[in-house]
C-alpha positions as CSV (number, residue, x, y, z in Angstrom):
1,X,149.3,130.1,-21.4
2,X,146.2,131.7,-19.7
3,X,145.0,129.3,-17.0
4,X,141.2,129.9,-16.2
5,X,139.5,130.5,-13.3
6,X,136.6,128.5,-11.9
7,X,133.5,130.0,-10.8
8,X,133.3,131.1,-6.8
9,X,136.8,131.3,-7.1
10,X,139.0,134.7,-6.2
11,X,142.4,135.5,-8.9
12,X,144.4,133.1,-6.3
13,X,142.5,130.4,-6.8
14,X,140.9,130.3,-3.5
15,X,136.8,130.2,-2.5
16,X,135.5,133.3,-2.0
17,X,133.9,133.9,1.0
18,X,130.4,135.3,0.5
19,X,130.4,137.4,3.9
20,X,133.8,138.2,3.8
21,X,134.6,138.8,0.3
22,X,131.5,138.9,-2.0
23,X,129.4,141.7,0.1
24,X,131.9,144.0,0.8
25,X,133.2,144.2,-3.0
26,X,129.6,144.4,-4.2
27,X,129.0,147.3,-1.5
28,X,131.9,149.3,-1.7
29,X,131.2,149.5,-5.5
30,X,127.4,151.0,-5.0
31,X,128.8,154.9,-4.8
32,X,130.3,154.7,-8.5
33,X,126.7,154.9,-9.5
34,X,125.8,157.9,-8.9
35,X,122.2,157.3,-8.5
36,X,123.2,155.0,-5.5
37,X,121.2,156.7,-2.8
38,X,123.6,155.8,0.3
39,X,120.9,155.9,3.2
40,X,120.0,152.7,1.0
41,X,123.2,150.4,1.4
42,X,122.1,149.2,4.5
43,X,119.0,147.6,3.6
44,X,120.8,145.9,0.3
45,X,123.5,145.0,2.9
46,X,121.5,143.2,4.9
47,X,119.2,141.1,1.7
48,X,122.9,139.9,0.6
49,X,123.8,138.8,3.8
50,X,120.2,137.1,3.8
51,X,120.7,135.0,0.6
52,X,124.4,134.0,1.3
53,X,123.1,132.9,4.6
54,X,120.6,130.7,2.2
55,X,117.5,132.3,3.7
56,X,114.4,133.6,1.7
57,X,115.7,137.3,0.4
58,X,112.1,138.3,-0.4
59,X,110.3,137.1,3.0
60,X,113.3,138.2,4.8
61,X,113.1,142.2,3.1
62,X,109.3,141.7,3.2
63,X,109.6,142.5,6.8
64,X,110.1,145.9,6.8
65,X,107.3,146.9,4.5
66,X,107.6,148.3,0.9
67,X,110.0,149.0,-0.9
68,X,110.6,153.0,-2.0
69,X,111.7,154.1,-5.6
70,X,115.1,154.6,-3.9
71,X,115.9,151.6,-2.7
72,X,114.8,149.5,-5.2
73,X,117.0,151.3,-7.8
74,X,119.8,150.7,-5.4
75,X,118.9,146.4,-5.5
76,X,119.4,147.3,-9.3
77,X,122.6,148.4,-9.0
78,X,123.7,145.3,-6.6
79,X,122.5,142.5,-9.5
80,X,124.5,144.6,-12.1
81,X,127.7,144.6,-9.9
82,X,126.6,140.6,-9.1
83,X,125.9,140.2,-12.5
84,X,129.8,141.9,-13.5
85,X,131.7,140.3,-10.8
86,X,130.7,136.9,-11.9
87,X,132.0,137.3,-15.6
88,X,134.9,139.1,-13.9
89,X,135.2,135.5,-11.8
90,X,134.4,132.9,-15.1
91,X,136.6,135.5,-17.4
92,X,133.6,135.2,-19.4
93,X,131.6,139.0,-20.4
94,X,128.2,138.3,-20.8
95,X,128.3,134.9,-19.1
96,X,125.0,136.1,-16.9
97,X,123.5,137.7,-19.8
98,X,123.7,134.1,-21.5
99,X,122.4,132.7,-18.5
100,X,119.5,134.9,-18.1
101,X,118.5,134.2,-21.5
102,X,118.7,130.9,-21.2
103,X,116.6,130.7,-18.8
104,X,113.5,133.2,-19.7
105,X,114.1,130.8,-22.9
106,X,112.8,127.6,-20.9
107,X,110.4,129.3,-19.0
108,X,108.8,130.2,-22.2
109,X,108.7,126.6,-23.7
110,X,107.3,125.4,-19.9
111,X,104.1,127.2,-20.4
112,X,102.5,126.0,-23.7
């Protein structure tokens, strides 16, 4: 018998730790795309330690003017790995795909 994993929760069965486990996993990931231009990882670093410190990711990146072609390929990248390691996590493929749609679904509907 399989047992399940819950969500937030590592193959032990313990929480995962956002700063200590989430970020580094997501990061040292970013060079198997090959597109992931590395002067880049700092600046994605630092909006995932924004939003698992609950602050405002946008406002927070917003402060060090726009973002280049470069970089915002590389925030890409981070929500696909996000995106994998939470079906990795549920032991669900396509759980966030599901999600997603879900969601553009209702937004949808809230506008007529």
């Amino acid at each position: 018998m399989t047992r399940r994993r819950r969500p937030g929760l590592d193959p032990r069965g313990e929480q995962l730790d956002p700063l200590g486990d989430l970020i580094p996993a997501v990061i040292r990931r970013l060079p198997s795309f090959e597109m992931a231009d590395p002067e880049q990882v700092p600046m994605v670093t630092g909006v995932l330690m924004a939003a698992a410190m609950g602050m405002d990711t946008v406002a927070w990146r917003d402060r060090f003017g726009t973002i280049e072609p470069k970089e915002a390929m590389v925030h890409g990248f981070v929500l696909w790995l996000l995106a994998d390691l939470f079906d990795s996590l549920v032991d669900k493929p396509g759980t966030i795909d599901e999600l997603m749609r879900e969601t553009f679904g209702t937004m949808g509907t809230l506008e007529g």
